[in-house]
C-alpha positions in Angstrom: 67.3 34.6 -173.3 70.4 36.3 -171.4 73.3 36.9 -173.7 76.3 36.6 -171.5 79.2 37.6 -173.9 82.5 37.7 -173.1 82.5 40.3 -170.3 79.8 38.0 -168.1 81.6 35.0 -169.3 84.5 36.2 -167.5 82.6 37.3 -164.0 80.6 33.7 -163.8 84.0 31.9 -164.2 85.5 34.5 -161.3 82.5 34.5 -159.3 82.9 30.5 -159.0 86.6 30.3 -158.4 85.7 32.7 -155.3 82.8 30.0 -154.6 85.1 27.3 -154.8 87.6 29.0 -153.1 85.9 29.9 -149.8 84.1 26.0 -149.6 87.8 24.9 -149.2 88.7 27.2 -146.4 84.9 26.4 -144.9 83.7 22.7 -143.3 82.0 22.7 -146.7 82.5 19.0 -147.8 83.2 17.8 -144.3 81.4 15.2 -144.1 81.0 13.0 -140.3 84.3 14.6 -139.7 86.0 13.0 -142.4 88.2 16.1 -144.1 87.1 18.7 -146.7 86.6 17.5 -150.3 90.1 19.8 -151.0 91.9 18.8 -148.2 94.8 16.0 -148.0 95.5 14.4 -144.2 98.0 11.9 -144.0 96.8 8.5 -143.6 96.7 7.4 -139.8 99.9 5.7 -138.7 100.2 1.8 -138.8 99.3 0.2 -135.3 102.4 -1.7 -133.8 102.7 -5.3 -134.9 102.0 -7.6 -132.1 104.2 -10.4 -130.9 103.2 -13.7 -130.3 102.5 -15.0 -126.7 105.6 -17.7 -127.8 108.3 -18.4 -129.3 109.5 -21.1 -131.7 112.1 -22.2 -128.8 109.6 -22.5 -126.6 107.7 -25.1 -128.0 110.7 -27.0 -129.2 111.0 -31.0 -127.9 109.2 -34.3 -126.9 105.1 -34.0 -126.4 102.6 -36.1 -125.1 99.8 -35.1 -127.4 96.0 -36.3 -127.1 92.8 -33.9 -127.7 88.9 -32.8 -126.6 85.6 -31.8 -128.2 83.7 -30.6 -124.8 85.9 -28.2 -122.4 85.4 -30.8 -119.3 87.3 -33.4 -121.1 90.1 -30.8 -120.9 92.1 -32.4 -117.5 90.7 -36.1 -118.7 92.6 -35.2 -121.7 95.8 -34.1 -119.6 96.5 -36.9 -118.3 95.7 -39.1 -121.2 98.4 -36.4 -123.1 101.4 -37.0 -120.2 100.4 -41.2 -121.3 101.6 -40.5 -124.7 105.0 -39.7 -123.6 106.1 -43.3 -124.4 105.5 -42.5 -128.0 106.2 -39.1 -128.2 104.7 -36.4 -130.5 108.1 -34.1 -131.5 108.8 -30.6 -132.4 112.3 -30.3 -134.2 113.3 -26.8 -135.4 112.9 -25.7 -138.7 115.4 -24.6 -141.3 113.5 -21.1 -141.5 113.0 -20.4 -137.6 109.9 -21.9 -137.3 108.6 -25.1 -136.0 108.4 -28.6 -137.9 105.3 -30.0 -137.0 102.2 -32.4 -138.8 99.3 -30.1 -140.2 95.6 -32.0 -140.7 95.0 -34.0 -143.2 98.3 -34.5 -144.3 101.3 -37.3 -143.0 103.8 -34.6 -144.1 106.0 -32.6 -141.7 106.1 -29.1 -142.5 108.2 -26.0 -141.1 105.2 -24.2 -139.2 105.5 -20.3 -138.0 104.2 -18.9 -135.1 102.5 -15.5 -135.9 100.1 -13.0 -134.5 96.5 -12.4 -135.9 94.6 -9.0 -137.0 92.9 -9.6 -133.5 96.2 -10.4 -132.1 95.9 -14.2 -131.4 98.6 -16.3 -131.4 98.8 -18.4 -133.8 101.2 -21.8 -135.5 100.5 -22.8 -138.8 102.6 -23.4 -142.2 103.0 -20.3 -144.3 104.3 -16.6 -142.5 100.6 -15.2 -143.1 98.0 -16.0 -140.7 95.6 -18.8 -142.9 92.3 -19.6 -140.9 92.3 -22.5 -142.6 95.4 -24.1 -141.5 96.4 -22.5 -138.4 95.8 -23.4 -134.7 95.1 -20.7 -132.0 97.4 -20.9 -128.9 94.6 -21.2 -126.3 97.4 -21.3 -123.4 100.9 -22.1 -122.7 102.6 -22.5 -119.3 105.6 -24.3 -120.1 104.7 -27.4 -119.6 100.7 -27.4 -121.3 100.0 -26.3 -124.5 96.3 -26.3 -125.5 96.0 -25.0 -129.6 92.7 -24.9 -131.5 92.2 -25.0 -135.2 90.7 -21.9 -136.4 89.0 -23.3 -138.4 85.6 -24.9 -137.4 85.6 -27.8 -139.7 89.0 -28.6 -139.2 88.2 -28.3 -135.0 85.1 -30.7 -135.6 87.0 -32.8 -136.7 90.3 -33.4 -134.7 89.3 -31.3 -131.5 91.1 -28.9 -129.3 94.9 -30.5 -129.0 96.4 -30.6 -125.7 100.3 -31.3 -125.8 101.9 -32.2 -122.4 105.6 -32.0 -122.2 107.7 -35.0 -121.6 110.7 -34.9 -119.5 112.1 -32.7 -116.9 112.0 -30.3 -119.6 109.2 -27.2 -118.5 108.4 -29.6 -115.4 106.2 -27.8 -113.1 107.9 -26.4 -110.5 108.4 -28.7 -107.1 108.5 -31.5 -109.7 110.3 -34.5 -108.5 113.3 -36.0 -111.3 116.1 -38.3 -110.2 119.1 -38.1 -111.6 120.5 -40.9 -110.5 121.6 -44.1 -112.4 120.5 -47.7 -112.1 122.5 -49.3 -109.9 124.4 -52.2 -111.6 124.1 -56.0 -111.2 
């Protein structure tokens, strides 16, 4: 058995500072490029948020509103939507800038925000926070169509892919034809 002492005490503990000490200047630790185990790097910077494809303003007013399971129903179900304008589907501001609009399963209108996804979808639903389980996906939106999708499967089973078809001259496609003029009177 080796007696160390004090004296090889002393050169072990020196001998592994030096060890230690050249690993950190080395790749030594580097593992798949991800920084020495003695090194500190600065966390990457956040990614800028995205902005939604919409505003709240946007969306504001009177809708036509019907909706489809199979994506051939879709112009079928345009028409049907532009029908509905008798009985419109409305969109009213919300106290907080969002959007007061019906959610599924529920007969209560609620402020709904539009917000961006991680994946940067647009999205409307109740809460700030993207919720998969309450949100719909703005599918498109030309001013005068707006096609959302629940993101949520079971909620999309169920009620469909919504189609919303302005009423009004407001968003009118262009060339559109409006009369401005008054009954005549008897």
């Amino acid at each position: 058995m080796v007696n160390w002492g004090a004296r090889g005490s002393a050169v072990f503990v020196v001998m592994a500072a030096i060890s230690l000490a050249g690993c950190q200047g080395s790749n030594f630790g580097n593992f798949g490029g991800m920084g020495g185990w003695f090194e500190s790097s600065p966390p990457p910077p956040p990614a800028p948020a995205a902005r939604p494809s919409i505003a709240s303003s946007d969306i504001i007013g009177r809708w036509g509103l019907a909706a489809y399971h199979r994506d051939q129903d879709r112009a079928r179900t345009e028409q049907a939507a532009q029908g509905q304008c008798r009985q419109p589907y409305v969109i009213s501001g919300g106290s907080a800038g969002g959007v007061m609009m019906l959610n599924h399963d529920s007969p209560n209108i609620v402020e709904h925000f539009i917000k961006v996804s991680a994946d940067g979808k647009t999205l409307i639903g109740p809460g700030e926070a993207p919720n998969p389980e309450d949100d719909r996906e703005v599918v498109s939106f030309d001013g005068r169509v707006l096609i959302l999708k629940w993101v949520s499967p079971e909620v999309a089973g169920r009620y469909g892919t919504m189609v919303l078809v302005r009423c009004g001259a407001e968003g009118a496609r262009p060339g559109a034809r409006t009369s401005s003029r008054a009954p005549a009177a008897r």
